[in-house]
VEXDREN-2710 file (C-alpha; in Angstrom, 1 decimal):
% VEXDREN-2710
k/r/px/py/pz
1/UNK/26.5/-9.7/10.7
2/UNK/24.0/-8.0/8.0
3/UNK/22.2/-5.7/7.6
4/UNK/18.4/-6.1/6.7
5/UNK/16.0/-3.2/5.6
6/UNK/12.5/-3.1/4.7
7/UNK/11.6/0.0/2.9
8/UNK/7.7/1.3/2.1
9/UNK/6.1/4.5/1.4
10/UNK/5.6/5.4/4.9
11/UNK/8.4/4.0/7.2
12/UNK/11.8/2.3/6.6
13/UNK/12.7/-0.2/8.7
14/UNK/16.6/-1.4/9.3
15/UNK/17.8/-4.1/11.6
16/UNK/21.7/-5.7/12.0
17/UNK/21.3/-8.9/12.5
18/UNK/23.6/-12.2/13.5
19/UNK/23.2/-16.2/13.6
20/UNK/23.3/-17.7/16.9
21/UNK/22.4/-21.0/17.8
22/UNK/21.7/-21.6/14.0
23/UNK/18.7/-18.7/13.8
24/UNK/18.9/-15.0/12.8
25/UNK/18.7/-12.8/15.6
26/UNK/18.3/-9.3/15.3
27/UNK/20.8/-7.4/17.4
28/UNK/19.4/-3.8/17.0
29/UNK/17.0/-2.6/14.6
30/UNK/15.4/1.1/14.2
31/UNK/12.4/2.4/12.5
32/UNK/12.8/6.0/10.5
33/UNK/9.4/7.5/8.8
34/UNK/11.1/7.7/4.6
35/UNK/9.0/10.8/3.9
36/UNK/11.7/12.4/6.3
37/UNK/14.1/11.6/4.4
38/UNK/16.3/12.6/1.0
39/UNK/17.3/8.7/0.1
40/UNK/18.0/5.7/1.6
41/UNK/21.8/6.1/2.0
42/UNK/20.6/8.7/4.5
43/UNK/19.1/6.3/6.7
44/UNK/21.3/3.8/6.9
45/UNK/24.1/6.0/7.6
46/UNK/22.2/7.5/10.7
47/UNK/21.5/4.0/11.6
48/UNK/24.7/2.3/11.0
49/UNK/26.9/5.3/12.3
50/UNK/30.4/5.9/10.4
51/UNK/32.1/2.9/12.4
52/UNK/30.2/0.6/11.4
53/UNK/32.0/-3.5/10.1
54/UNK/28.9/-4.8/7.8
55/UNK/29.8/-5.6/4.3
56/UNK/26.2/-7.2/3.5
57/UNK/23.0/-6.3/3.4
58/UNK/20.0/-7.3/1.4
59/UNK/16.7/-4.4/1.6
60/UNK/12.8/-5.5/0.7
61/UNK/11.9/-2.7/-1.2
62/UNK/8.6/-1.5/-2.0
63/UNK/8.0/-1.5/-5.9
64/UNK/9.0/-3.6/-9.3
65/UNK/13.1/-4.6/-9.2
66/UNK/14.5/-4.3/-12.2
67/UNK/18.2/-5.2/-13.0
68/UNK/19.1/-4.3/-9.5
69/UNK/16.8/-0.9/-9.5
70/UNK/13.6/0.1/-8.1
71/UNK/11.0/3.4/-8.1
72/UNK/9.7/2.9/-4.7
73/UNK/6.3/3.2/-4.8
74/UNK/4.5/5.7/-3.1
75/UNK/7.4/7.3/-2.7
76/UNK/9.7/9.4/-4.5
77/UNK/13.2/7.7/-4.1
78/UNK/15.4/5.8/-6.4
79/UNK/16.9/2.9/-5.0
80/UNK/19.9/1.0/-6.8
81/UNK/22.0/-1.5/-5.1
82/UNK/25.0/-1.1/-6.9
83/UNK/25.0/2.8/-6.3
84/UNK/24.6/1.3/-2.7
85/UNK/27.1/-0.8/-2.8
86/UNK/29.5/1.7/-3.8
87/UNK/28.5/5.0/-1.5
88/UNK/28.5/2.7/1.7
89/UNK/31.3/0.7/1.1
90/UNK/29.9/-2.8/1.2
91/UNK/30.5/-5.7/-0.7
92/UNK/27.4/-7.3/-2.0
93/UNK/23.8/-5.5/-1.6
94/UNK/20.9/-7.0/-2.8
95/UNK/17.2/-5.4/-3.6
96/UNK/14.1/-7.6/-3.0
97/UNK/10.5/-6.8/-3.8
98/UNK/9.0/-6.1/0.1
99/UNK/6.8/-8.8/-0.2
100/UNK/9.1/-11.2/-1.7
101/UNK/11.5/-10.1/1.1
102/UNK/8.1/-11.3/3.3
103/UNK/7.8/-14.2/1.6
104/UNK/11.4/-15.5/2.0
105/UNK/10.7/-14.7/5.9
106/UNK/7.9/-17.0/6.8
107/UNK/10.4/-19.8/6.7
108/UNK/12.2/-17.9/9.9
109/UNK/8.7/-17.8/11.6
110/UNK/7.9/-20.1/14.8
111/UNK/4.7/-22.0/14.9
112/UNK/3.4/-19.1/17.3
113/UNK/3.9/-16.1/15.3
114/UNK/0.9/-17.5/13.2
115/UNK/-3.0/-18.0/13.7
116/UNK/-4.8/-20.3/11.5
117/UNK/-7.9/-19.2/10.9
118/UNK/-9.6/-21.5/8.2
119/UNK/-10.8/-24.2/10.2
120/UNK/-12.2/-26.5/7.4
121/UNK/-8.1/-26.5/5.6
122/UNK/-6.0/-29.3/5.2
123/UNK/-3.2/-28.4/7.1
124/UNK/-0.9/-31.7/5.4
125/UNK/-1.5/-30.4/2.3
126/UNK/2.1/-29.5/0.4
127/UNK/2.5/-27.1/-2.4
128/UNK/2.7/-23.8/-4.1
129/UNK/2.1/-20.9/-1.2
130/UNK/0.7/-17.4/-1.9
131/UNK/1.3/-14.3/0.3
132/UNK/-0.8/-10.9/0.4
133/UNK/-0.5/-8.0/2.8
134/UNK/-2.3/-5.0/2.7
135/UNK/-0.7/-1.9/4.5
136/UNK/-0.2/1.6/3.2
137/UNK/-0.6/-0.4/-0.1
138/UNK/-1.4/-3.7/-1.2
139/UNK/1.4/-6.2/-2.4
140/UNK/1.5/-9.7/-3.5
141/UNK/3.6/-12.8/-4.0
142/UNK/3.8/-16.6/-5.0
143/UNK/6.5/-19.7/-3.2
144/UNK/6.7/-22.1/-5.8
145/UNK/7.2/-25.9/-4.5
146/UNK/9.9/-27.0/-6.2
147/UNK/9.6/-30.6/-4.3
148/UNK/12.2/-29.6/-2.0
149/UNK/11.6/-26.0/-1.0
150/UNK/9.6/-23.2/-1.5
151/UNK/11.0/-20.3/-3.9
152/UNK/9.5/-16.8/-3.2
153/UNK/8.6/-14.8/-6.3
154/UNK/7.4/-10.9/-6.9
155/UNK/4.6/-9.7/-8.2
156/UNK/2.9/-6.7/-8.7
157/UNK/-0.5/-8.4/-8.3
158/UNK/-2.0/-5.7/-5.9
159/UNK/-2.1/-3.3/-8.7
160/UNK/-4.3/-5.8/-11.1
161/UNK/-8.0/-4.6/-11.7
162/UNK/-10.6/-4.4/-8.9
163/UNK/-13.2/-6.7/-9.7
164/UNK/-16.7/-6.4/-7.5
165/UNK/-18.5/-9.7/-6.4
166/UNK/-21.8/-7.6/-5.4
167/UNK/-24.5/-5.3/-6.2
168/UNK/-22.3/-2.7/-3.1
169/UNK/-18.9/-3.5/-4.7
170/UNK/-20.5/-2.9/-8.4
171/UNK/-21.5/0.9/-7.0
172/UNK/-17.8/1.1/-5.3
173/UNK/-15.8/0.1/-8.7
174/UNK/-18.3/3.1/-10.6
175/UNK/-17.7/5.5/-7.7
176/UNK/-13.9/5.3/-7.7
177/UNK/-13.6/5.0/-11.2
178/UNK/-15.6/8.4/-11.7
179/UNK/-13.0/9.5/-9.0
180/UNK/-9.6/8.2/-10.5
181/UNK/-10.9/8.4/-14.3
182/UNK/-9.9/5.4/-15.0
183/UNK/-8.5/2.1/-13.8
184/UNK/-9.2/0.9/-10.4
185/UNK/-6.8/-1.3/-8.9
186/UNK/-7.5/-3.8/-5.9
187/UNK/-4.8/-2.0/-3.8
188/UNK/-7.6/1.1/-3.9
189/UNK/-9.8/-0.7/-1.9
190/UNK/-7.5/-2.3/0.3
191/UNK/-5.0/-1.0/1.9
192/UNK/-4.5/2.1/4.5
193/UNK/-5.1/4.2/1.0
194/UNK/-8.2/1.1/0.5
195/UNK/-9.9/2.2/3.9
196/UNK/-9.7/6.0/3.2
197/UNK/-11.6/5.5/-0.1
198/UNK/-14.6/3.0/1.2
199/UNK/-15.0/5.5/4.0
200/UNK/-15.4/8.4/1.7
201/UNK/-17.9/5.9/-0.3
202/UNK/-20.0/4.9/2.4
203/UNK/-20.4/8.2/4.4
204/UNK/-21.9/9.1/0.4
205/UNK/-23.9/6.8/-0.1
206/UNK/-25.3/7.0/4.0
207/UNK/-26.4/10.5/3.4
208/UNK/-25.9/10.6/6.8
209/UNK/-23.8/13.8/8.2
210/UNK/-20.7/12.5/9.9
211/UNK/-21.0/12.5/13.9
212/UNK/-19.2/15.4/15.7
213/UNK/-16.8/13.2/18.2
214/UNK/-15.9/11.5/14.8
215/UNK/-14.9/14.7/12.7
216/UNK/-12.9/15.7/15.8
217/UNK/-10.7/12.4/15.9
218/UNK/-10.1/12.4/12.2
219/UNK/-9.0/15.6/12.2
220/UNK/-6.6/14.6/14.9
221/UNK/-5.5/11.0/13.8
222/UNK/-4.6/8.8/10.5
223/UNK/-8.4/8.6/8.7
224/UNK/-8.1/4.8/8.0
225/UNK/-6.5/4.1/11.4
226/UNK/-9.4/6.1/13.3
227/UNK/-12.6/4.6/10.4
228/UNK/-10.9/0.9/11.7
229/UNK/-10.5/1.5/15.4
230/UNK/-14.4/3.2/15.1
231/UNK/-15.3/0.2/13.1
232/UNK/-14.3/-2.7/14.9
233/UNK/-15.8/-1.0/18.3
234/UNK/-19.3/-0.5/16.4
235/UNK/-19.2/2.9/17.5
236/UNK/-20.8/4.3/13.5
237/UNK/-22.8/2.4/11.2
238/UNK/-20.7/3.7/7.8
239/UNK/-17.5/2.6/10.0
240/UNK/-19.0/-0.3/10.2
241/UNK/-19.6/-1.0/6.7
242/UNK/-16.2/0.5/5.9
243/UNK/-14.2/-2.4/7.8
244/UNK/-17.1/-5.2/6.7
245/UNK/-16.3/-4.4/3.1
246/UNK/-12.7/-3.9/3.9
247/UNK/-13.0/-7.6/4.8
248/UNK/-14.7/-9.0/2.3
249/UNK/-12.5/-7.4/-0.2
250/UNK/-9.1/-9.0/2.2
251/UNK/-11.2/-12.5/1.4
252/UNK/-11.8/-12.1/-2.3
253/UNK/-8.8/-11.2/-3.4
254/UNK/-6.6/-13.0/-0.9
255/UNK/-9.0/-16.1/-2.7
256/UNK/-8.0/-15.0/-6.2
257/UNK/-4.9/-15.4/-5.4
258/UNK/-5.0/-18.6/-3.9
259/UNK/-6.4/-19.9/-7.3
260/UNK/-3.4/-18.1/-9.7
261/UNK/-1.1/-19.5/-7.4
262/UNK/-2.7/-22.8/-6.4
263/UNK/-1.9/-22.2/-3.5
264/UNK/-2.5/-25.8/-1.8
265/UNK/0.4/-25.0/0.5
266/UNK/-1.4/-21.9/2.4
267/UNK/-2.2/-18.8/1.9
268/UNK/0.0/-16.4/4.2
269/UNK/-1.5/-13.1/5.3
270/UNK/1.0/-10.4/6.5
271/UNK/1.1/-6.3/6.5
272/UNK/0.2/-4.5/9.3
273/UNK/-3.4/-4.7/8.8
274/UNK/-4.7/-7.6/9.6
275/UNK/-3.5/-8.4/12.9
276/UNK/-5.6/-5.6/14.3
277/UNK/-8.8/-7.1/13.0
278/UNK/-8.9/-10.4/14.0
279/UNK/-12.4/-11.0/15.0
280/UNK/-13.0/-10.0/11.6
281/UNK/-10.4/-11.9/9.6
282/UNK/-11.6/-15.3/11.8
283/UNK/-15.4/-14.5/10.9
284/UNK/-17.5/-15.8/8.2
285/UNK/-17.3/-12.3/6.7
286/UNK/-13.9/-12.6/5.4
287/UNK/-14.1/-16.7/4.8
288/UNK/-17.4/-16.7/3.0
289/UNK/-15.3/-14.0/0.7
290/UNK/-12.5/-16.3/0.2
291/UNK/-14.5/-19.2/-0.6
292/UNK/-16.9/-18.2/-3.1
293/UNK/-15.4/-19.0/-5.9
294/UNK/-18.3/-21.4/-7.5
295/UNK/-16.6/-24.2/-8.7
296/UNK/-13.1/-23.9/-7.1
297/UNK/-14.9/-23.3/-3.6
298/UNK/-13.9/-26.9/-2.7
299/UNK/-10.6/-26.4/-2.9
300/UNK/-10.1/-23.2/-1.5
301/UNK/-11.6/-24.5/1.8
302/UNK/-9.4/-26.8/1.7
303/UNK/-7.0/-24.6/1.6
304/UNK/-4.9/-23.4/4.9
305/UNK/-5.0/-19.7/5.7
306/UNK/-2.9/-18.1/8.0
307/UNK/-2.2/-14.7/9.3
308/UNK/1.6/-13.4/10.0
309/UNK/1.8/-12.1/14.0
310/UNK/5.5/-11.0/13.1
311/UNK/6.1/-7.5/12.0
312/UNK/9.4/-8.1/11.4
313/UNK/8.9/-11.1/8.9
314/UNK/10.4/-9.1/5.8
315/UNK/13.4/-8.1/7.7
316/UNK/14.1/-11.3/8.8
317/UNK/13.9/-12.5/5.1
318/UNK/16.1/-10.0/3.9
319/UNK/18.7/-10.8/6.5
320/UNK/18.0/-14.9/5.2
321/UNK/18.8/-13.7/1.6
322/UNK/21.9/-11.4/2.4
323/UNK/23.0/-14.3/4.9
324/UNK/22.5/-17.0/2.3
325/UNK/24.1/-15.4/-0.3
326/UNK/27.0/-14.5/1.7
END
């Protein structure tokens, strides 16, 4: 059995899992919110109890890896596997980016845990395969076609440069960076953090006072949770605009990738986002996004897009690496 973890800024998730009938099956798992918490160790001995027999275990962590260590991001924890390794006793742990974790997952995923949703792609097409997810932030990664398989790489793409495709997105970019002093990354304008900030911007530039019913829920629920929710139901005009640019921003960029990665293979869409706003990621808002691209707008039309139903895709990858390398 191993053990598979998937660890972001606001919620580590841990799962033991098995092979049976030649697939991964998870055969408990627990979610424990990591602001709660001193380290990792912590959690996975609350989870795992002092009896417990796994000696593997591979965790997707949010944040750069470096020779076996990562500054979680958006959070203020440490994580090494070979301190790991040593404090619980196992013999091999492993530390994957999250979203390369994610990436090695879609090869566990059924045909059903995924919807489709450019309808002009060439679904045949083989290559190089790109995944983004936005969620409390945004991450990023490539699976390079080697001609046999695909091999999942990091990135750190969600933290490259904003760049607006619009007169709107123009007065966003010089809004936040008046607010941040600085750079503005594409993980600032989408993400759970992304929604927060084109709220703020279009309740500004509105001038309109923010309804009572809706100052009552924010003050009771996550802001980008409640702006999305109010969004999607057309219940406020600046929610509205919120999600719409929320959308077009998920195309753009999730396009921009699909060109650095030439992505002919498909563009994967995961995080916790997305599902939630399907009518919006199947509507022209979020395609017309992806596909303007001038010259390269051929080819990204061509290009398969799908969006990840599983939330617990980079588990299951993690528990494919630890297994693998067992």
């Amino acid at each position: 059995m191993f053990l598979a973890g998937d660890i972001g800024g606001t919620k580590t998730n841990l799962a033991v899992y098995a092979y049976h009938n030649d697939r991964l099956e998870a055969q408990r798992t627990a979610s424990y919110p990591s602001k709660d918490h001193a380290t990792l160790v912590e959690i996975v001995r609350l989870f795992l109890g002092p009896d417990s027999a796994i000696r593997h275990a591979c965790f997707g962590v949010a944040g750069p890896v470096k020779d076996g260590r990562v500054q979680v991001t958006n959070l203020p924890w440490v994580v090494d596997a070979a301190a790991l390794q040593a404090e619980l006793h196992f013999q091999h742990v492993s530390l994957l980016n999250d979203l390369e974790a994610n990436a090695y997952g879609i090869s566990t995923l059924l045909p059903s845990e995924l919807i489709s949703i450019n309808p002009e792609a060439d679904l045949m097409q083989v290559g190089n395969r790109a995944l983004i997810a936005a969620g409390t932030g945004l991450g990023e990664a490539g699976l390079m076609w080697d001609g046999v398989a695909h091999r999942p790489f990091s990135s750190e793409g969600g933290h490259s440069s904003f760049a607006p495709n619009d007169p709107v997105g123009d007065e966003l970019l010089l809004f936040l960076r008046k607010e941040l002093k600085g750079h503005v990354s594409w993980e600032r304008v989408l993400s759970g953090m992304g929604m927060r900030n084109l709220y703020r911007f279009f309740r500004q530039r509105s001038g309109q006072p923010e309804p009572a019913w809706l100052t009552e829920q924010l003050a009771k629920g996550d802001l980008a949770a409640v702006v999305t929710n109010a969004g999607l139901a057309n219940y406020d005009p600046v929610c509205v605009d919120a999600v719409d640019c929320f959308t077009r921003n998920y195309g753009a960029e999730a396009g921009n990738l699909g060109l650095k990665m030439l992505a002919l293979g498909g563009i994967y869409i995961g995080g916790g986002i997305a599902p939630k706003m399907m009518a919006k990621m199947q509507s022209a808002i979020f395609l017309d996004a992806f596909n303007h691209k001038g010259r390269m707008s051929p080819l990204l039309r061509s290009t398969p897009v799908h969006v990840i139903m599983n939330d617990k895709t980079a588990l299951q990858g993690a528990a494919w690496f630890a297994a693998h390398l067992a």
